[in-house]
Each structure stands twice: as C-alpha cells, then as structure tokens.
DOPA-484423 format. One record per atom (N, C-alpha, C): residue in one letter; atom name; x, y, z. Coordinates in Angstrom, 2 decimals. Each point is the difference from the previous one (the first is absolute). Layout:
<recs>
REC   res   atom        xx        yy        zz
REC     A     CA         X         Y         Z
...
</recs>
This chain:
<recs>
REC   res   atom        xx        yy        zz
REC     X      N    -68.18   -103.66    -15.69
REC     X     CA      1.09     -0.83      0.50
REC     X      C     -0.32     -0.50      1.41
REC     X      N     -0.35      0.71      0.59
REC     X     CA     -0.48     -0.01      1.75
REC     X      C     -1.10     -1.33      0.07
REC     X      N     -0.91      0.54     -1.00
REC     X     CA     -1.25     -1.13     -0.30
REC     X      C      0.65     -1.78     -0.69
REC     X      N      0.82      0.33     -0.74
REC     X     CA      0.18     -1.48     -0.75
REC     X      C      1.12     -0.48      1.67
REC     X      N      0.94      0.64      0.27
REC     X     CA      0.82     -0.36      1.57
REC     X      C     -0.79     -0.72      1.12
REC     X      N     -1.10      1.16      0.09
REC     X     CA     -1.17     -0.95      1.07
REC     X      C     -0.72     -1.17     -0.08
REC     X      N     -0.02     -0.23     -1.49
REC     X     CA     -0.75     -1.33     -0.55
REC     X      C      1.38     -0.92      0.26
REC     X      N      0.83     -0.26     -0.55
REC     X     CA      1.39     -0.74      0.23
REC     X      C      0.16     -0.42      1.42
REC     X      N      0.06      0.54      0.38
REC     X     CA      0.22      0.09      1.69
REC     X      C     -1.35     -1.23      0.69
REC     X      N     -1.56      0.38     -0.51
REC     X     CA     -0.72     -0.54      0.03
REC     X      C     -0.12     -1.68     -0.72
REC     X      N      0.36     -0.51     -0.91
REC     X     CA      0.26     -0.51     -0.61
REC     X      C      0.98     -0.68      0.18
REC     X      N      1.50      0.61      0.69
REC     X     CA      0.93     -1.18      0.26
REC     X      C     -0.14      0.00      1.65
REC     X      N     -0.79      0.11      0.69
REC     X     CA     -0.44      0.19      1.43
REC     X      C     -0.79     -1.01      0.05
REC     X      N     -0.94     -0.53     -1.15
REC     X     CA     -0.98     -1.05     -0.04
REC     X      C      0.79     -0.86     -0.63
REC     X      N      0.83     -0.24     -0.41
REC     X     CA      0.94     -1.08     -1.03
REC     X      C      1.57     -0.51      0.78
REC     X      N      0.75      0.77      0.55
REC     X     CA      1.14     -0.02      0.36
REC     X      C      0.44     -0.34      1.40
REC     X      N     -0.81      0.67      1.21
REC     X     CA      0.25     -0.46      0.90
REC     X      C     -0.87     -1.66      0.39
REC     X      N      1.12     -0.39      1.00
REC     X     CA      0.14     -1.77      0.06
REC     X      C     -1.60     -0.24      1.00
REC     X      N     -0.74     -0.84     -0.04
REC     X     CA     -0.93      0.09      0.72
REC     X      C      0.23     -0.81      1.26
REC     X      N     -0.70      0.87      0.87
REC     X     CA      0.09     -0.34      1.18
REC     X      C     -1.30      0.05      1.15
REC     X      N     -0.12     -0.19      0.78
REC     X     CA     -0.65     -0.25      1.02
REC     X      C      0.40      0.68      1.37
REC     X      N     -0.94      0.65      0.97
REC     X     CA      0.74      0.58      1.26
REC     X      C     -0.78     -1.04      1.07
REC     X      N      1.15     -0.91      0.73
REC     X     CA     -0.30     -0.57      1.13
REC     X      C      0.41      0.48      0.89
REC     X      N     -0.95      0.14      0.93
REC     X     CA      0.79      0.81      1.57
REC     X      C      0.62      1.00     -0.37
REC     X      N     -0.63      0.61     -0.43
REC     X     CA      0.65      1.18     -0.18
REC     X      C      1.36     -0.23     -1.07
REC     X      N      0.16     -1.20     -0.26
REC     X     CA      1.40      0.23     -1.16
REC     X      C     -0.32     -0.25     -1.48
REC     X      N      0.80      0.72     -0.50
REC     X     CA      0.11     -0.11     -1.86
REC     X      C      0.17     -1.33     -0.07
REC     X      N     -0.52     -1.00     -0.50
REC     X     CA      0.27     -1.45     -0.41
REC     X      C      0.05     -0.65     -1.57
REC     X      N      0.93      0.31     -0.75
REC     X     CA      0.08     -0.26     -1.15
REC     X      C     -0.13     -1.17     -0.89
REC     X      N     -1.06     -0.13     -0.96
REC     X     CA     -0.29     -1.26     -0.43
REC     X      C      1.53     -0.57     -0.62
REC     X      N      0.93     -1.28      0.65
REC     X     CA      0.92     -0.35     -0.53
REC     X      C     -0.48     -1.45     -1.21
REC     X      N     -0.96     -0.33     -0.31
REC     X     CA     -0.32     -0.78     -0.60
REC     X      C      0.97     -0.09     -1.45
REC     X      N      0.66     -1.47     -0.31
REC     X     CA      0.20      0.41     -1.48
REC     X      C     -1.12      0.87     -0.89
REC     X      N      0.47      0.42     -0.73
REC     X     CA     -0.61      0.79     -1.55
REC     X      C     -0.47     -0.86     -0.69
REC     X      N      1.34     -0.49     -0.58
REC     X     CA     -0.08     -1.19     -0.62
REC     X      C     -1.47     -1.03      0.09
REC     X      N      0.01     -0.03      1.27
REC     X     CA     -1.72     -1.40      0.05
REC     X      C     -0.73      0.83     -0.22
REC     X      N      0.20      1.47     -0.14
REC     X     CA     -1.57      0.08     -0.06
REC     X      C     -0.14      1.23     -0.92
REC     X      N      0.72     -0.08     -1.03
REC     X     CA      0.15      0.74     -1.29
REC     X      C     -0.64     -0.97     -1.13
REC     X      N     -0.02      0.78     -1.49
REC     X     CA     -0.51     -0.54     -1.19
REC     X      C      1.01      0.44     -1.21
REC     X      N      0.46     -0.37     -0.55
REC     X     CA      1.18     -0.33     -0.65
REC     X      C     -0.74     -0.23     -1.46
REC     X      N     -1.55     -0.36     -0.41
REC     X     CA     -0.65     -0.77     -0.79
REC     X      C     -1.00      1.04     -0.52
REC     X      N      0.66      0.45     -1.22
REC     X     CA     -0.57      1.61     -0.71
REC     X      C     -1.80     -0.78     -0.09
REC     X      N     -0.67      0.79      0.09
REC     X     CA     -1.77      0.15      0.13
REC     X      C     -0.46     -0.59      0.94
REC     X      N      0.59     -1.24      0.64
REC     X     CA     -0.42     -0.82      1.14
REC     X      C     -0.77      0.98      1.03
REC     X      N      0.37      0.56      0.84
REC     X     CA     -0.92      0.97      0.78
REC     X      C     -0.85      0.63     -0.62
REC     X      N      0.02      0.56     -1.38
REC     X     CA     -1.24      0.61     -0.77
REC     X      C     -1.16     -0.97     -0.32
REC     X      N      0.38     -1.24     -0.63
REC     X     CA     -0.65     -0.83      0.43
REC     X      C     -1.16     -0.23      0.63
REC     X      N      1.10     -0.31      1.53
REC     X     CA     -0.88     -0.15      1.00
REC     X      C     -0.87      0.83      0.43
REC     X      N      0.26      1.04      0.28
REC     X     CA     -0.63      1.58      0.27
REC     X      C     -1.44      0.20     -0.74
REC     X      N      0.55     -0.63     -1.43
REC     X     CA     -1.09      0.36     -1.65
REC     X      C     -1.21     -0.95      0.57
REC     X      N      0.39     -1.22      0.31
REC     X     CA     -0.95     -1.27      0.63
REC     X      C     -0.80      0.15      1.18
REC     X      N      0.37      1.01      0.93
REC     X     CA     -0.40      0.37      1.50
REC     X      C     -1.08      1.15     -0.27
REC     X      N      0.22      0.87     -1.56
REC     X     CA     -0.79      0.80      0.16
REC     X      C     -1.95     -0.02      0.21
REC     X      N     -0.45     -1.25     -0.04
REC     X     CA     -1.12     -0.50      0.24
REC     X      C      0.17     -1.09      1.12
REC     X      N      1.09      0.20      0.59
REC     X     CA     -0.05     -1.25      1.30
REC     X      C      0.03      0.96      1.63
REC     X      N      0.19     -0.87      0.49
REC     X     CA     -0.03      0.24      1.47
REC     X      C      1.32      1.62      0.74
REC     X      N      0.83     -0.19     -1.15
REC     X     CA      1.00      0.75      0.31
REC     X      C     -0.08      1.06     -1.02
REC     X      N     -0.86      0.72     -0.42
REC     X     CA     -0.46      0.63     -1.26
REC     X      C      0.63      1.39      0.46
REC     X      N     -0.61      0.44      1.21
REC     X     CA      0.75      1.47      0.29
REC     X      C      1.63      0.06      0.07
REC     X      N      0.36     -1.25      0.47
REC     X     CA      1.34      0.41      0.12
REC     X      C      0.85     -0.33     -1.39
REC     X      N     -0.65     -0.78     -0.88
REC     X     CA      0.47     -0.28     -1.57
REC     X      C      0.06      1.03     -0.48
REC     X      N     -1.32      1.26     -0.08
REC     X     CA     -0.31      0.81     -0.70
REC     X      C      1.28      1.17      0.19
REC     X      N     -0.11      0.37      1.57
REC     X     CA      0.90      1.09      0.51
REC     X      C      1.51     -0.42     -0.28
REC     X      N      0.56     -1.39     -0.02
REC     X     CA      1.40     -0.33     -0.46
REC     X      C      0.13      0.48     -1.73
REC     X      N     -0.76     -1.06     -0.16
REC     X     CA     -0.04      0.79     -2.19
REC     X      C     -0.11      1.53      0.23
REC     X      N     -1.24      0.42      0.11
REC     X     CA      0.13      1.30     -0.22
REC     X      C      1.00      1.49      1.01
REC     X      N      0.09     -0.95      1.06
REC     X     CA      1.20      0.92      0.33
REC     X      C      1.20     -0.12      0.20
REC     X      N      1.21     -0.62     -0.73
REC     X     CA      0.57     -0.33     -1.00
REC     X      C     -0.12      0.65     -1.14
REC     X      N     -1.03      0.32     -0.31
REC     X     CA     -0.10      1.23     -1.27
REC     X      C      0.22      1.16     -0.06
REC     X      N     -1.16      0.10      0.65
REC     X     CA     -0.17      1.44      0.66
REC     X      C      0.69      0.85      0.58
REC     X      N      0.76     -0.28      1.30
REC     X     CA      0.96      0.16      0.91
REC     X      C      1.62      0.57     -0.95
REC     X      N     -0.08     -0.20     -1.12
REC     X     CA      1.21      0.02     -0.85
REC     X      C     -0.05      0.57     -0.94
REC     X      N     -1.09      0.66     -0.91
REC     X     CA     -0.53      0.56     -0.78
REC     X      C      0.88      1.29     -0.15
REC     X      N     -0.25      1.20      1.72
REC     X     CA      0.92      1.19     -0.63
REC     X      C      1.25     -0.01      0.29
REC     X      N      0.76     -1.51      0.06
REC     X     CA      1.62     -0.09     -0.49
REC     X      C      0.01      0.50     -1.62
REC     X      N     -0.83     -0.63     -0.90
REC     X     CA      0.08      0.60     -1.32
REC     X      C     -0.37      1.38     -0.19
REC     X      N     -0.98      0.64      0.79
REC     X     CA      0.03      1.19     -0.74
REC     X      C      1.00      1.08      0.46
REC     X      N      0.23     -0.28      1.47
REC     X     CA      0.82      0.85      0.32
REC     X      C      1.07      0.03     -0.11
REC     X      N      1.03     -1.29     -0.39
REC     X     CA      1.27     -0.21     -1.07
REC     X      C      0.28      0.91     -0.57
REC     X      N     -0.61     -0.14     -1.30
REC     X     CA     -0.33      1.00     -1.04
REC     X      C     -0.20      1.55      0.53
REC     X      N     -0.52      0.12      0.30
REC     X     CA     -0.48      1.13      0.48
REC     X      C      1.11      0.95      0.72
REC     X      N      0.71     -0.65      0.81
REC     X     CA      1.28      0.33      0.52
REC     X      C      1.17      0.17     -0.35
REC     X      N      0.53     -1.28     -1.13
REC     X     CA      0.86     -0.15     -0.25
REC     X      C     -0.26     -0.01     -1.42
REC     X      N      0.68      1.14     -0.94
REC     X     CA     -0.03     -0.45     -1.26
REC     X      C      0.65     -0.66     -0.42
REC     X      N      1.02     -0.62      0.32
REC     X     CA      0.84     -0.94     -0.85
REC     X      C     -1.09     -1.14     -0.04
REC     X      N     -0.89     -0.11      0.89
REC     X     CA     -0.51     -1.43      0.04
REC     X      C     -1.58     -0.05     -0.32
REC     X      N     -0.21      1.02     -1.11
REC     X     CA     -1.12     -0.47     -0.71
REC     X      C     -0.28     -0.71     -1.57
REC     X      N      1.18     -0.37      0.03
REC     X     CA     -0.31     -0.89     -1.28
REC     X      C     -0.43     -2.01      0.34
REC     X      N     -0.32     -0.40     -0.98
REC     X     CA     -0.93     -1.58      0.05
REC     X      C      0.75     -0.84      0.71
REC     X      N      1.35      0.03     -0.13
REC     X     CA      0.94     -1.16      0.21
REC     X      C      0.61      0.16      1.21
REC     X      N      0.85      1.36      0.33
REC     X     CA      0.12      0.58      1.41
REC     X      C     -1.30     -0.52      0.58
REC     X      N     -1.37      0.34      0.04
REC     X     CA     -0.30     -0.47      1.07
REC     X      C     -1.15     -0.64      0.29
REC     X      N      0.75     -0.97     -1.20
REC     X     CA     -0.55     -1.45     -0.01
REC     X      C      1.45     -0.89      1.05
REC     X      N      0.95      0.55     -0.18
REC     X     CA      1.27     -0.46      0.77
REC     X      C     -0.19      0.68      1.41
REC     X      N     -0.51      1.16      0.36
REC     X     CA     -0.55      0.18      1.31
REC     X      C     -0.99     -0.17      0.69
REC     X      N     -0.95     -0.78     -0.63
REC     X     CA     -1.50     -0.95     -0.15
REC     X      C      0.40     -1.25      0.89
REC     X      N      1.10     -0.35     -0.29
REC     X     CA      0.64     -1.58      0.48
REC     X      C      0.79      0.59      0.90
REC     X      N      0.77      0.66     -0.05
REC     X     CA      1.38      0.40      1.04
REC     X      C     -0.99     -0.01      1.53
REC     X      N     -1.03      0.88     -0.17
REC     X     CA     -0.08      0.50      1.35
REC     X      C     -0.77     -1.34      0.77
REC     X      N     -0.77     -0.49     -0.63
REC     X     CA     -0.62     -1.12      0.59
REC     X      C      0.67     -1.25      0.09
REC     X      N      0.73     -0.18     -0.76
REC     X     CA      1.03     -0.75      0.94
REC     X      C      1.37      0.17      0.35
REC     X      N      0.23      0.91      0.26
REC     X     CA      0.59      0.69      1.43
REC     X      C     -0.53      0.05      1.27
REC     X      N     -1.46      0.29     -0.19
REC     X     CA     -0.74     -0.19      1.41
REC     X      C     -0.30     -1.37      0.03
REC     X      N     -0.11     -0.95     -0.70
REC     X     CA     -0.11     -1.53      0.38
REC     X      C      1.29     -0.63      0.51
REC     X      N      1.22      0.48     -0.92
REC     X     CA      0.85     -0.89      0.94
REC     X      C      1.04      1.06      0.95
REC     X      N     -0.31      1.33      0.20
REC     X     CA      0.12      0.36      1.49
REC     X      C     -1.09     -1.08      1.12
REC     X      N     -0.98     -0.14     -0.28
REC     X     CA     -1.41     -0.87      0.59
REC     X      C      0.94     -1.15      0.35
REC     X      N      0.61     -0.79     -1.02
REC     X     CA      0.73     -0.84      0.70
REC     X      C      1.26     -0.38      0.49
REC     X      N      0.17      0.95     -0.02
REC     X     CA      1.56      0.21      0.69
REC     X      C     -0.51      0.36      1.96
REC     X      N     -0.47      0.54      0.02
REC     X     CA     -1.11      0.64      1.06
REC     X      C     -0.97     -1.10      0.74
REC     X      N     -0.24     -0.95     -0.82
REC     X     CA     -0.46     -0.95      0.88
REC     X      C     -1.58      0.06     -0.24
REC     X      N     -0.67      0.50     -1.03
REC     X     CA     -1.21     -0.14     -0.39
REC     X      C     -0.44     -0.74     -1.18
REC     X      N     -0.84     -0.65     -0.19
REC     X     CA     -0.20     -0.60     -1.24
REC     X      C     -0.24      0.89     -1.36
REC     X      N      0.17     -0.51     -1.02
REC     X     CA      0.45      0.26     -1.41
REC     X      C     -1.08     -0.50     -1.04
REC     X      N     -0.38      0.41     -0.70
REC     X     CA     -1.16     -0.45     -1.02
REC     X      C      0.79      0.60     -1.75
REC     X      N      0.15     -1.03     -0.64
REC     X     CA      0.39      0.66     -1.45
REC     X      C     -1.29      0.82     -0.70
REC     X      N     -0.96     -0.67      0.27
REC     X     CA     -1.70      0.67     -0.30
REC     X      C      0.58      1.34      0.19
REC     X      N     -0.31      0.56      1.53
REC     X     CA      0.33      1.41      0.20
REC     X      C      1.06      0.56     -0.82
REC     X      N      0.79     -0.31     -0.34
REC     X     CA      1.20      0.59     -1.05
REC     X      C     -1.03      0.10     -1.49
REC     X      N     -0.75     -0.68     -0.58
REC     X     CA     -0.50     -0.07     -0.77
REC     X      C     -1.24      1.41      0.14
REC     X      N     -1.07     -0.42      0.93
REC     X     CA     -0.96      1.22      0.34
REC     X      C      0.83      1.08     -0.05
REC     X      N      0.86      0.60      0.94
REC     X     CA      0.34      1.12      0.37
REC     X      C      0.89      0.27     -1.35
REC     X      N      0.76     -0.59     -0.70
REC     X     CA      0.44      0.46     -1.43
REC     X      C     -1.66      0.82     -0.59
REC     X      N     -0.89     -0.91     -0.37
REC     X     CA     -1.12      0.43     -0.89
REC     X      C     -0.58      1.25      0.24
REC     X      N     -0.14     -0.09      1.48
REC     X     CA     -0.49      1.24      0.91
REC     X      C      1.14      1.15     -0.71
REC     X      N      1.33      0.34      0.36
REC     X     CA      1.10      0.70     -1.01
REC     X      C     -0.38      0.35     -0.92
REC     X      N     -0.41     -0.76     -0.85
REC     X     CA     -0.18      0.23     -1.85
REC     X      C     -1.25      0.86      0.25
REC     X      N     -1.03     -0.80      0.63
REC     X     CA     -1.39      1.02     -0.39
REC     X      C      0.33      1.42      0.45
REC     X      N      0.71     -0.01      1.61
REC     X     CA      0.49      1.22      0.16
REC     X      C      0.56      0.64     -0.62
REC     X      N      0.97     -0.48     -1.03
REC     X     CA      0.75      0.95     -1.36
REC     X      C     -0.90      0.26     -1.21
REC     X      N     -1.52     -0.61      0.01
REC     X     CA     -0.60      0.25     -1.43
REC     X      C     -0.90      1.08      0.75
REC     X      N     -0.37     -0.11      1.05
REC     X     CA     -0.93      0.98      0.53
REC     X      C      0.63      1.53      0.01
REC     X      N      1.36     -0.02      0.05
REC     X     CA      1.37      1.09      0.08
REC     X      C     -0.34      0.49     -1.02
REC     X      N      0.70     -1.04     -1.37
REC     X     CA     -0.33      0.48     -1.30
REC     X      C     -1.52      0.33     -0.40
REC     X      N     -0.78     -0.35      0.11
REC     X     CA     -1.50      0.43     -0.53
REC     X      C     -0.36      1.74      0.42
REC     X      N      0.35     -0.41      1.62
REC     X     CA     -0.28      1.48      0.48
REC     X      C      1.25      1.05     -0.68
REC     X      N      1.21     -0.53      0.08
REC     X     CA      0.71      0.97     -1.07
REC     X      C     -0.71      0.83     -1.27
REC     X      N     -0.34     -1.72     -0.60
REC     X     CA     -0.29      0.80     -1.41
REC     X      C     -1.38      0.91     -0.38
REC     X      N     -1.12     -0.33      1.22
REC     X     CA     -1.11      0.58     -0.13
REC     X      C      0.36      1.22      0.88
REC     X      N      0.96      0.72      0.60
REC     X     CA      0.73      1.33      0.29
REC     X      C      0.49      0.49     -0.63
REC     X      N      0.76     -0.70     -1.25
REC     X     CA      0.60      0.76     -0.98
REC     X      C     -0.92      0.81     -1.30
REC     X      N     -1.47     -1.02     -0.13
REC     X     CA     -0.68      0.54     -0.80
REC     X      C     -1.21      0.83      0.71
</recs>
C-alpha cells in the first residue's frame, strides 16, 4: 500500500501541479490559455510523435509515446492487487479511463495543457497493467 501511495503521489506531482517558472526568486505560474495549446483530436499527437520518430525530434517523440505508457502501467496492477472489488475486465476498463482523464481535465482546470492522446496512452498503459496483474496471478496460482 505504502509502495502503490508513493507512486501516486509521484505521478500526480508530475501531472497535477500548474507549471510554473521561478523569477526573482518568485513562483510564476504559466497563465496561458489551455485551450491554445491542447489537442482535442484523438491520434493527432500520436501521429505526430509516430512521424518524429526518425526526425529531428526523435528523442523527445520516443520518451512522450513511451512514457505515457510506461509511467501508468502499475495503476493496473496495483488496482487489482489492492482492491478486490476491482479486478474484474469492465471495472477496470472503467478505471483505465477514469483516472486519466481526471488528470487531464484537473490539467485543465489548472491551467496546463490537455492532450486526448494521453487519455488514450495512459488508458492502454492501465489495461496492460491489469493483464500483467492477471498473468502473474494465474502463473502463482499454478
């Protein structure tokens, strides 16, 4: 419990708070609309990202796709793992979506930009995290 808490914490620490800048010594908070500079347009950033991976911006394509994945992975296993009500397909396939966008549109309520992509990655990331749950389940049980 201590372990899945510290990841959360980590995770909405990189996602939740509003970004900012320290000038002179002060907290300076990006007030920019969201809005201009969000994506609203399901694969559009995957896309682009998918296209960059042999271009000029290749490291930072690679590390957005794949961490987006990665980064979200033991939301699924440790769900399960924690909570039994919530290891069946549909539960949390419904907590696959809940949590990632919850952290997107806290993101814009907050004043950071918004990507539907990321709602998409970080769902998938969920699921594999719930099959990796179940696999290791069932190869413990036998």
């Amino acid at each position: 419990m201590l372990l899945f808490f510290l990841y959360c914490v980590s995770i909405f620490s990189q996602t939740i708070i509003p970004d900012f800048t320290i000038v002179n010594g002060h907290l300076v908070f990006d007030t920019a609309s969201p809005y201009m500079r969000s994506n609203f347009t399901l694969l559009q950033t995957i896309h682009l990202y998918y296209d960059q991976l042999n271009g000029p911006i290749a490291m930072i394509a690679f590390y957005n796709l794949a961490g987006n994945i990665i980064l979200f992975i033991p939301f699924g296993f440790f769900i399960p793992l924690l909570f039994k009500k919530l290891r069946g397909w549909i539960k949390m396939h419904i907590v696959a979506l809940s949590i990632p966008l919850f952290i997107e549109c806290t993101q814009y309520f907050i004043g950071r930009s918004i990507d539907i992509d990321d709602v998409l990655l970080n769902a998938i990331a969920i699921v594999i995290g719930f099959i990796l749950y179940k696999g290791l389940n069932r190869y413990l049980k036998k």
